[in-house]
SEKOLNU-536702 format. One line per field, with one value per residue (C-alpha): residue in one letter; x, y, z; chain. Coordinates in nm, 2 decimals, padded with zeros to 4 digits. Layout:
BEGIN
res	(A_...) $
x	(X_...) $
y	(Y_...) $
z	(Z_...) $
chain	(A_...) $
// end
This chain:
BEGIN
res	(X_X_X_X_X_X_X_X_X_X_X_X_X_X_X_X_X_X_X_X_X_X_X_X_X_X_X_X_X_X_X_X_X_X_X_X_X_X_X_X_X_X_X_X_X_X_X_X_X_X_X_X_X_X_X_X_X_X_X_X_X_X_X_X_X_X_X_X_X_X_X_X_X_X_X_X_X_X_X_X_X_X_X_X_X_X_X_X_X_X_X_X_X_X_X_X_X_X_X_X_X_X_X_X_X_X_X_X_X_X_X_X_X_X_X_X_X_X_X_X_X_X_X_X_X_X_X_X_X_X_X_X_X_X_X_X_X_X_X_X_X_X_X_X_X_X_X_X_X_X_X_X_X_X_X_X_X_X_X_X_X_X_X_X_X_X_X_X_X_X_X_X_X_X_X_X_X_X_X_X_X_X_X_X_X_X_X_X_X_X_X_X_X_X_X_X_X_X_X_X_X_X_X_X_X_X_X_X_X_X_X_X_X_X_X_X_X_X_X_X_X_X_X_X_X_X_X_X_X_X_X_X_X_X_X_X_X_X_X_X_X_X_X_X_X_X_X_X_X_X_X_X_X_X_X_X_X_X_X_X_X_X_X_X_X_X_X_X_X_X_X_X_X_X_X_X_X_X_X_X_X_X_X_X_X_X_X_X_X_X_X_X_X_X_X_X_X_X_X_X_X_X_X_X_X_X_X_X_X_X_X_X_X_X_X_X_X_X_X_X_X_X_X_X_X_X_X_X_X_X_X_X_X_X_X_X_X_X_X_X_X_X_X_X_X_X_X_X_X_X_X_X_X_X_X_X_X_X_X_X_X_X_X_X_X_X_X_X_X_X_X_X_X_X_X_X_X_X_X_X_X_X_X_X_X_X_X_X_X_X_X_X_X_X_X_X_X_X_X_X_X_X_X_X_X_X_X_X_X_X_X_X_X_X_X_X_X_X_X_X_X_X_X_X_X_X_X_X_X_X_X_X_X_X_X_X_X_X_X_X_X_X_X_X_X_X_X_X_X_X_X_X_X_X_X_X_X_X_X_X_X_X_X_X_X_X_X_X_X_X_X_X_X_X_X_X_X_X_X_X_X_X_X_X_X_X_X_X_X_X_X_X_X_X_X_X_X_X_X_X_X_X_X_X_X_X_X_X_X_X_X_X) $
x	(-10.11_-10.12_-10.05_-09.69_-09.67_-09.38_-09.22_-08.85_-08.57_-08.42_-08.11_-07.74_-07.54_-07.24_-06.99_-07.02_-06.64_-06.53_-06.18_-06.16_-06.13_-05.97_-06.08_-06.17_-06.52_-06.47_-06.80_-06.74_-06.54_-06.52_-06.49_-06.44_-06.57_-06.58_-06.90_-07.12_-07.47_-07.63_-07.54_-07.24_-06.90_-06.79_-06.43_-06.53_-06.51_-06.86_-06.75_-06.99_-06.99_-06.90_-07.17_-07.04_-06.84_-06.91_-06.76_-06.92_-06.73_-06.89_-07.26_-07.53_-07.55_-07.78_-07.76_-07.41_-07.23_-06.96_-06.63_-06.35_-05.98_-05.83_-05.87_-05.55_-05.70_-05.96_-05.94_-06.06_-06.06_-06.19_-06.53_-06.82_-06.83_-07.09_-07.30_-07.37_-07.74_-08.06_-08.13_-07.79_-07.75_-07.56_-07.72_-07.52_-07.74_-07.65_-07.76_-07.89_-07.91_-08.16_-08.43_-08.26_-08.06_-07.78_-07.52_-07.44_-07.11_-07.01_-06.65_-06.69_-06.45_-06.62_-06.52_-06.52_-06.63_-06.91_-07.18_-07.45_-07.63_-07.92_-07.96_-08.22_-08.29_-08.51_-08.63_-08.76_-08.51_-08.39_-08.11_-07.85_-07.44_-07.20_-06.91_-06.67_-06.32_-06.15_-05.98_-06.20_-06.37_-06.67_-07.02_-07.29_-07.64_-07.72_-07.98_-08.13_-08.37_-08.38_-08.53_-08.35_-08.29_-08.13_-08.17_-08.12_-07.91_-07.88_-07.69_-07.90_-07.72_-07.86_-07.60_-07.34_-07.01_-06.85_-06.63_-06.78_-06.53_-06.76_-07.04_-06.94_-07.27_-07.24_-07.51_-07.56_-07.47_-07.71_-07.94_-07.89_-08.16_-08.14_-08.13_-08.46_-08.38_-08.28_-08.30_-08.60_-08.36_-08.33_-08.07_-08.22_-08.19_-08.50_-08.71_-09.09_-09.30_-09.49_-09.20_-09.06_-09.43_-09.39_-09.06_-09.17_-09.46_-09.23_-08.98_-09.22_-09.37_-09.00_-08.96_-09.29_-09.54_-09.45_-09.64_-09.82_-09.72_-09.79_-09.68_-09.96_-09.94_-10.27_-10.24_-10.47_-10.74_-10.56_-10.62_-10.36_-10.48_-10.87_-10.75_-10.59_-10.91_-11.12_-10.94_-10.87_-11.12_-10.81_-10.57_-10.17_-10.08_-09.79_-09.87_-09.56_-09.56_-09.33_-09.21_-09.12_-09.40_-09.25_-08.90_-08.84_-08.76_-09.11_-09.30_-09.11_-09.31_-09.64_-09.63_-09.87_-09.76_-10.05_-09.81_-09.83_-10.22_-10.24_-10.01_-10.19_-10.52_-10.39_-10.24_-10.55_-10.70_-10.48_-10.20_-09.84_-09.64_-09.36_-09.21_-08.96_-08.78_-08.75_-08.52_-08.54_-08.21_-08.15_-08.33_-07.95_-07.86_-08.15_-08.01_-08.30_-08.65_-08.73_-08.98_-08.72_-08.41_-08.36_-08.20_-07.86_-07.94_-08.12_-07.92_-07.51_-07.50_-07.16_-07.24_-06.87_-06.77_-07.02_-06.96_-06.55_-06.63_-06.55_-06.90_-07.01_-07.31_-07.45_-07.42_-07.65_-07.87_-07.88_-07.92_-08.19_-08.39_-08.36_-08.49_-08.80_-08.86_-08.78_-09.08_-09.32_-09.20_-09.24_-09.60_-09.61_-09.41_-09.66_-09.95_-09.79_-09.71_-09.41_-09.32_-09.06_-08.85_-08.63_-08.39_-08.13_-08.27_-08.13_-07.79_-07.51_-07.72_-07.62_-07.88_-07.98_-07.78_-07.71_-07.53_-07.34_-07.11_-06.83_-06.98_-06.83_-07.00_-07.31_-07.28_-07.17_-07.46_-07.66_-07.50_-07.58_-07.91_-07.96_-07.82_-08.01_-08.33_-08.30_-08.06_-08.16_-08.54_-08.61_-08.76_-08.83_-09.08_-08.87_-08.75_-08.48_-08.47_-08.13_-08.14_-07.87_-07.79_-07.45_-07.26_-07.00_-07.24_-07.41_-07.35_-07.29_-07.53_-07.56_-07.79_-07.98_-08.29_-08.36_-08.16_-08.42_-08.32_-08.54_-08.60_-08.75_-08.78_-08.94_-09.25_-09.45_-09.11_-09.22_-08.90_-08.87_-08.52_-08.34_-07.97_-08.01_-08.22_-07.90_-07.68_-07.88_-07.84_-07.51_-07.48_-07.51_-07.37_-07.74_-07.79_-08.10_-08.45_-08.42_-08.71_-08.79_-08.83_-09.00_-09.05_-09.25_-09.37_-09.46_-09.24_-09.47_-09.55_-09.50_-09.12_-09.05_-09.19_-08.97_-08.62_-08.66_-08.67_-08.92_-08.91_-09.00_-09.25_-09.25_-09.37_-09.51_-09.38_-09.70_-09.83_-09.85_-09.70_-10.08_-10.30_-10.34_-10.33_-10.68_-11.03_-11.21_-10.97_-10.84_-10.57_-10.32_-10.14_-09.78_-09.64_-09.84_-10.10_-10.47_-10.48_-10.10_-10.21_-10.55_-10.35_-10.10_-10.35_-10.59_-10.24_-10.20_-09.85_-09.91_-10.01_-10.29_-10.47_-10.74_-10.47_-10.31_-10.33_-10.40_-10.02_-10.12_-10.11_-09.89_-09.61_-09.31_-09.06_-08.79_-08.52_-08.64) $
y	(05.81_06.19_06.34_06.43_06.83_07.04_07.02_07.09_06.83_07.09_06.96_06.95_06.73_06.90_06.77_06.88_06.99_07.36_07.49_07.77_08.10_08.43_08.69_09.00_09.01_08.93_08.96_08.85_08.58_08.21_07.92_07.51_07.25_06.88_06.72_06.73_06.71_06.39_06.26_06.49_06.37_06.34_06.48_06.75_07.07_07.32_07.66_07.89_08.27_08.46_08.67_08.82_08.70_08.85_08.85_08.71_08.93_09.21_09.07_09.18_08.95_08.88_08.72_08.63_08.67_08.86_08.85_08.69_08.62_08.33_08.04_08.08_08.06_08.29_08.57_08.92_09.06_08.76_08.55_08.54_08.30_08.32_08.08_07.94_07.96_07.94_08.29_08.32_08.45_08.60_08.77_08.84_09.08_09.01_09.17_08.97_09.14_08.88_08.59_08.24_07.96_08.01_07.86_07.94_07.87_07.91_07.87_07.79_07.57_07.38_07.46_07.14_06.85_06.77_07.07_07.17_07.51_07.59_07.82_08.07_08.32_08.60_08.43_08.11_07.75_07.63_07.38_07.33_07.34_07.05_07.17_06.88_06.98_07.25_07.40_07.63_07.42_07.52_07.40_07.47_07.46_07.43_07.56_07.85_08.03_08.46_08.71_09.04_09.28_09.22_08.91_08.82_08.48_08.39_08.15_08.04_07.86_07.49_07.27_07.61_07.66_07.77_07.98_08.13_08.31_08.37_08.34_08.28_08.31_08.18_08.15_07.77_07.58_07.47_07.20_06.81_06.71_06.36_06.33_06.16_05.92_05.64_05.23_05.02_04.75_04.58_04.51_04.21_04.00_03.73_04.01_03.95_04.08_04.27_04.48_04.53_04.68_04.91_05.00_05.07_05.31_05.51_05.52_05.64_05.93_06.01_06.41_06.48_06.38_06.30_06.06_06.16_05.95_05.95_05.68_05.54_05.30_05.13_05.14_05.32_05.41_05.53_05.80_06.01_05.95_05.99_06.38_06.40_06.27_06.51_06.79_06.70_06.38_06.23_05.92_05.93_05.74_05.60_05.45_05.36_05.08_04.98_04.64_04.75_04.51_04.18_04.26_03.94_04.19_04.34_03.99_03.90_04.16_04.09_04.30_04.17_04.34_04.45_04.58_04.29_04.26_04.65_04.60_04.37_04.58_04.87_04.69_04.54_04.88_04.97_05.17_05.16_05.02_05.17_04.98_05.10_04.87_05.03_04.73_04.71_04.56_04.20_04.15_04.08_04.42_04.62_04.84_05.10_05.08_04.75_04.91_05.20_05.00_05.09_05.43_05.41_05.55_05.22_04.93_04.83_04.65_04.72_04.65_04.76_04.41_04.22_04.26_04.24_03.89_03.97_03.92_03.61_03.58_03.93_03.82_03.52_03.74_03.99_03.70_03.54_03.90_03.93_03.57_03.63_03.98_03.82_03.52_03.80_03.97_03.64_03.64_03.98_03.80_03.50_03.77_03.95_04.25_04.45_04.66_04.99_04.83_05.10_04.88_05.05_05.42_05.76_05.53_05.81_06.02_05.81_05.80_05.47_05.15_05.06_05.41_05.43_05.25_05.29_05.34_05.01_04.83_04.91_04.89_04.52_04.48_04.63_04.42_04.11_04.18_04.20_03.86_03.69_03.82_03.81_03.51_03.26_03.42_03.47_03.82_03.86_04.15_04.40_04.70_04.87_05.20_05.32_05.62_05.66_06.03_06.04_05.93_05.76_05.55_05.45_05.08_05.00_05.03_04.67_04.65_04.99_05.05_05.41_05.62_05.86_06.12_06.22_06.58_06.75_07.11_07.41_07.51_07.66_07.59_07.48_07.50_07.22_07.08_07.09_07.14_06.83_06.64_06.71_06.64_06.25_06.21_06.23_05.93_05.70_05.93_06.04_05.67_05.57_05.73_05.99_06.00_06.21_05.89_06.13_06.44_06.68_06.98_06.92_07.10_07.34_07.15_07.45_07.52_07.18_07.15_07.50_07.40_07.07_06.86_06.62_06.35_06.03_06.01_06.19_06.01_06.27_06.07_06.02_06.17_06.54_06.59_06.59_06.45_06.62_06.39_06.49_06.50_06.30_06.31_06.67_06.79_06.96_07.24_07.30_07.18_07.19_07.42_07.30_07.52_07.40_07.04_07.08_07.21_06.94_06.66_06.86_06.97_06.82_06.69_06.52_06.19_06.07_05.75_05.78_05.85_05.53_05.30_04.88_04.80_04.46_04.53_04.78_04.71_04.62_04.85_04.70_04.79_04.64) $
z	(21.94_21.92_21.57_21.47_21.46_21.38_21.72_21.67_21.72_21.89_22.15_22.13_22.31_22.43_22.69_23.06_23.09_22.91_22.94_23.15_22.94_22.98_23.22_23.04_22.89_22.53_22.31_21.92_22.06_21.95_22.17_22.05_22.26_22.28_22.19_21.91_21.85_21.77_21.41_21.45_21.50_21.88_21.75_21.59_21.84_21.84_21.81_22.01_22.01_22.39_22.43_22.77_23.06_23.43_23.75_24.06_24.28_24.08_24.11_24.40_24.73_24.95_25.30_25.40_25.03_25.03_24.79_24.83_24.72_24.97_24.69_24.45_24.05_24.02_23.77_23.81_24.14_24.35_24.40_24.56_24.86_25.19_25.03_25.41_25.51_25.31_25.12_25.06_24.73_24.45_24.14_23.81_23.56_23.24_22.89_22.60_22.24_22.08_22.20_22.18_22.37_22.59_22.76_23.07_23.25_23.59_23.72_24.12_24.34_24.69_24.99_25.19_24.98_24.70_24.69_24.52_24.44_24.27_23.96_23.89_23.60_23.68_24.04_23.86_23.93_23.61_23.74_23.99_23.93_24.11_24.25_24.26_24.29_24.51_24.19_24.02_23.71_23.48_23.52_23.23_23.21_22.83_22.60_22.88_22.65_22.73_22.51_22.46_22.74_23.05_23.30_23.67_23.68_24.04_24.21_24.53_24.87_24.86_25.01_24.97_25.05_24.70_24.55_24.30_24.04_23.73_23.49_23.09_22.85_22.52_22.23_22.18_21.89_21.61_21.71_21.62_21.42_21.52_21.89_21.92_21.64_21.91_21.84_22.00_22.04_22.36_22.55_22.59_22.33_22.44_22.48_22.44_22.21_22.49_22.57_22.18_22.18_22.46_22.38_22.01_22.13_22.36_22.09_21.78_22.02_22.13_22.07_21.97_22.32_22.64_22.84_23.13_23.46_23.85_24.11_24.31_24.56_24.51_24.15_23.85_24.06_24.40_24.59_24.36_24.00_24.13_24.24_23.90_23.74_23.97_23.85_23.45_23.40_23.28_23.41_23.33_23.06_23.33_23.65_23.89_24.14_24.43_24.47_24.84_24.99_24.86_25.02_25.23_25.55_25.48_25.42_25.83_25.94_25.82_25.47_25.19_24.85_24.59_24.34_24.10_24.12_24.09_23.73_23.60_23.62_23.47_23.20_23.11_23.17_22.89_23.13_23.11_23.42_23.57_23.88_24.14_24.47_24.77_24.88_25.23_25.36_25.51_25.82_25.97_25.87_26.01_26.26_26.29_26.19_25.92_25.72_25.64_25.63_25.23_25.40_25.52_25.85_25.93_25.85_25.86_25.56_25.34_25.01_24.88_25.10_24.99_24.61_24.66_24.85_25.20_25.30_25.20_25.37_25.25_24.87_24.96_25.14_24.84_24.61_24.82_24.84_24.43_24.41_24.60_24.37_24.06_24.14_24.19_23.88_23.70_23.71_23.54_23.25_23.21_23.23_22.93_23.13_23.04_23.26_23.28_23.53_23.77_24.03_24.26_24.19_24.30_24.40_24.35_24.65_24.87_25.12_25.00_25.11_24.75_24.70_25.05_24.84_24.57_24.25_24.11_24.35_24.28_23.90_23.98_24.20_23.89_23.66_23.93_23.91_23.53_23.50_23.74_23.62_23.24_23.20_23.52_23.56_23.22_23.34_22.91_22.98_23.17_23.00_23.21_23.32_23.51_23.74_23.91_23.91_23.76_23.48_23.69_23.81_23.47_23.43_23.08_22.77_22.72_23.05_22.97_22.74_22.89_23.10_23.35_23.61_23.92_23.98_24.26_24.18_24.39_24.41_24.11_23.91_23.60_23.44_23.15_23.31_22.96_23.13_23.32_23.02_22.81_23.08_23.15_22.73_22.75_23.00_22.73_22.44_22.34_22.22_22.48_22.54_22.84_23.08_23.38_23.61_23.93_23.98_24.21_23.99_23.67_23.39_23.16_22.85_22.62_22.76_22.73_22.32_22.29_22.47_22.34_22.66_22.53_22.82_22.69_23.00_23.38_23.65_23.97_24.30_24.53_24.87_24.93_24.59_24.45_24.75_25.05_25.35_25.45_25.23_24.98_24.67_24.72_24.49_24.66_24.45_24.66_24.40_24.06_24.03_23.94_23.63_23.55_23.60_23.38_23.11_23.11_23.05_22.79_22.61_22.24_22.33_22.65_22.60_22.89_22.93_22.68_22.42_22.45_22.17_22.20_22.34_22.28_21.91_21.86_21.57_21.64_21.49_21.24_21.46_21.78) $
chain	(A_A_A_A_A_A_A_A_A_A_A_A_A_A_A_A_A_A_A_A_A_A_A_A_A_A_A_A_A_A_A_A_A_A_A_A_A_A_A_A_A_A_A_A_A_A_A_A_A_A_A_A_A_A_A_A_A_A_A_A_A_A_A_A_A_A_A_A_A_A_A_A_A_A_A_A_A_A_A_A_A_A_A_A_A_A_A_A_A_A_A_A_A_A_A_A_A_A_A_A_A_A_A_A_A_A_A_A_A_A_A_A_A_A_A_A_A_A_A_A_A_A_A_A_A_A_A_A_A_A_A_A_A_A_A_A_A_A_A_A_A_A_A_A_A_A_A_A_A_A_A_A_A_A_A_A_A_A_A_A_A_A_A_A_A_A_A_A_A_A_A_A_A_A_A_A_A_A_A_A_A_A_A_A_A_A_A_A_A_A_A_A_A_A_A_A_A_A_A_A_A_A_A_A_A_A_A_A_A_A_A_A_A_A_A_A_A_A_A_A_A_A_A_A_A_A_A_A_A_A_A_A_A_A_A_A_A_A_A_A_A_A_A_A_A_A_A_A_A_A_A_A_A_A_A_A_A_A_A_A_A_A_A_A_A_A_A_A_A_A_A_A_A_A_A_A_A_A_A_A_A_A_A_A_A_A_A_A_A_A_A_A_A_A_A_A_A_A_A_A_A_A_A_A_A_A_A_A_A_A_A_A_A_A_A_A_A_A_A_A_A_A_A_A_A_A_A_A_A_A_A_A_A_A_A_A_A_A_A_A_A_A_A_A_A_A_A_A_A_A_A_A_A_A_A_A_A_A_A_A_A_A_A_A_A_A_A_A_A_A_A_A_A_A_A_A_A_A_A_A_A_A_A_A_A_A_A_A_A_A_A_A_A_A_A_A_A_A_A_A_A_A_A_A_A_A_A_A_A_A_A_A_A_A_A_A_A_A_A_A_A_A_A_A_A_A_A_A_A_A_A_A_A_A_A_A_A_A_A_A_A_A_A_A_A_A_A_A_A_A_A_A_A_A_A_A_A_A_A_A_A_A_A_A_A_A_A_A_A_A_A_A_A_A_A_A_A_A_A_A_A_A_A_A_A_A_A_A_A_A_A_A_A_A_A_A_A_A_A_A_A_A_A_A_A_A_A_A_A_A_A_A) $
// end
């Protein structure tokens, strides 16, 4: 393990909802809000200071933005709306007296449904706002570090169609000094000591390193890991696996899955295992093309009447699919092998069949699953990682070791994702281990150490996010740079292969 430094326990968990405020721009001013750092009570409101409050309708646009008045509830003048093809934007300039962390908090409305819109501060992405309701309601993206002087904060078209009324900025509140200070426990009470082990390590390195990771479909050595090593002379700390190939629909059609092999040779290679389903659907229920029937677009399965018992038929499907998985994964429990399990991932998107669903059916299918494998499979060596993308779709913390979030930024945007790490902490009330379950660009390991967004691990998704599709192991920098890439593996606080400790004997912490 990588010597403790004097990296700063430096987060705040604050709640995602903040009243609306007045409209004149009132610096000096005080604001409570709900939510408290960890260790802090959740009662107790955090006053933070306004440090300035701007008008959309007052900002620069580009592309089709424009302002507007015909939403009732804005203040000022108007808002900013247009947001309707891609370059579409709308820049607020706003002045900052000293360096430090601020909150930023944008009042918008959609226009026509769910949207989403991406956020920028002087042309780099650092998150995205939801607009959820047609009302005008408050976003924030916490803990946005700017030095003194002024700063561009644009709001970019991604899905579009907003109403955007204003931008608050407020100074953040003092940091909780014991947000990493999470339990080993797990929620699974038979757990083997493989997994306490694991889940030990991941927990003692917790705000101070972040493991290295990279899905690979043909496991440590693959074609992905040997362009990392080619460029570093490194291997990720985390390799992820796809259980895809032992999908009964694939195994019809002639699919031989290597993932269990391929986990048991980088655990004995001294690798950590992260594993993924791409659950193909049913064979019944493929409509389009089988070997892509996890997306909606290919199958008609309705999982919202299969878990409310009006199809029958589907559950035992579902249930005979699970069985086939959990035999393969039983293996990787009798080798020893614990493994970082991630079922039903990226659900609240929807373009999934196990999100084109209400939420509650997908927690119970969750939930299903969780039994079945830990109480009738005696899966002892999973730990389980929940993805889902949004708190209304987190299924409970008694079926939850570590809550992880997949993010997909632009490229060259090496922003450290803290709005959105404090955002996925919050989904269990900052009580689990928050991970960066895939990503495409790598966040910058020195913005990450100084907003505090120490993922437990990241895990680059595959393909042309780091191979190109033609050569002998060529790295391909779209996404992450060479020289970004070779200084996340040689950096102190990135944990990489070599680094890893003998899992096999690692102590179990007291309050696993």
């Amino acid at each position: 393990m990588k010597k403790r430094a004097a990296v700063l326990m430096i987060v705040c968990v604050l709640t995602a909802a903040l009243a609306a405020c007045g409209a004149g721009k009132s610096d000096g001013d005080t604001q409570g809000q709900d939510g408290a750092a960890s260790g802090q009570d959740e009662n107790t409101p955090v006053q933070r200071t306004v440090v300035g409050e701007y008008e959309a309708e007052n900002g620069s646009f580009t592309g089709n933005v424009r302002a507007g008045s015909r939403v009732e509830g804005y203040s000022g003048e108007g808002y900013a709306e247009g947001f309707e093809n891609d370059g579409d934007i709308c820049t607020i300039t706003v002045h900052i007296e000293t360096d430090g962390f601020y909150d930023l908090a944008f009042t918008h409305a959609q226009l026509g449904g769910y949207k989403e819109n991406k956020v920028s501060l002087d042309g780099g992405e650092i998150g995205y706002i939801a607009s959820e309701t047609a009302d005008f309601a408050t976003t924030e993206l916490e803990r946005i570090y700017m030095e003194a002087g002024d700063h561009e904060i644009g709001v970019i078209k991604y899905w579009g169609y907003i109403a955007l009324d204003k931008l608050t900025v407020y100074e953040s509140p003092e940091l909780g000094e014991a947000f990493y200070q999470v339990s080993a426990k797990l929620v699974n009470e038979n757990a083997d000591d493989c997994a306490k082990r694991l889940m030990s390590y991941l927990c003692d390195n917790y705000g101070t390193n972040v493991l290295t990771g990279q899905y690979c479909d043909t496991g440590l050595y693959g074609k992905e890991t040997a362009c990392i090593w080619k460029e570093t002379g490194k291997f990720p700390a985390v390799v992820g696996l796809d259980m895809m190939g032992y999908t009964p629909t694939f195994v019809a059609n002639g699919s031989e899955g290597k993932s269990i092999e391929y986990a048991k040779q980088a655990w004995e290679e001294g690798a950590i295992v992260t594993m993924c389903w791409h659950w193909s659907a049913p064979a019944e229920y493929v409509t389009g093309t089988w070997y892509s029937a996890f997306y909606k677009e290919h199958t008609n399965i309705d999982l919202d009447a299969i878990m409310n018992g009006e199809d029958e038929a589907g559950m035992e499907a579902l249930l005979s699919d699970m069985d086939a998985i959990a035999g393969e994964l039983k293996e990787l429990q009798e080798a020893g092998v614990p493994i970082l399990w991630r079922p039903l991932h990226e659900a609240s998107g929807g373009w999934f069949w196990w999100g084109d669903c209400e939420a509650e059916s997908n927690i119970a299918l969750y939930r299903l699953m969780y039994d079945k494998f830990t109480n009738e499979y005696g899966l002892n060596n999973l730990i389980w990682v929940w993805n889902g993308q949004d708190a209304e779709w987190y299924p409970g913390d008694d079926v939850v070791d570590i809550v992880g979030i997949d993010i997909y930024a632009g490229e060259h945007q090496y922003s450290s994702q803290i709005a959105t790490f404090l955002e996925v902490n919050r989904y269990a009330g900052g009580k689990k281990l928050v991970v960066l379950s895939e990503n495409g660009t790598i966040p910058d390991p020195d913005l990450m150490i100084r907003d505090g967004a120490m993922w437990g691990f990241y895990a680059t998704w595959g393909g042309d996010f780091v191979a190109a599709p033609v050569g002998v192991n060529k790295y391909v920098e779209t996404y992450t740079e060479a020289d970004i890439l070779k200084r996340v593996y040689e950096h102190e606080h990135m944990i990489t292969l070599d680094e890893v400790p003998d899992l096999t004997t690692y102590p179990i912490r007291e309050d696993a």
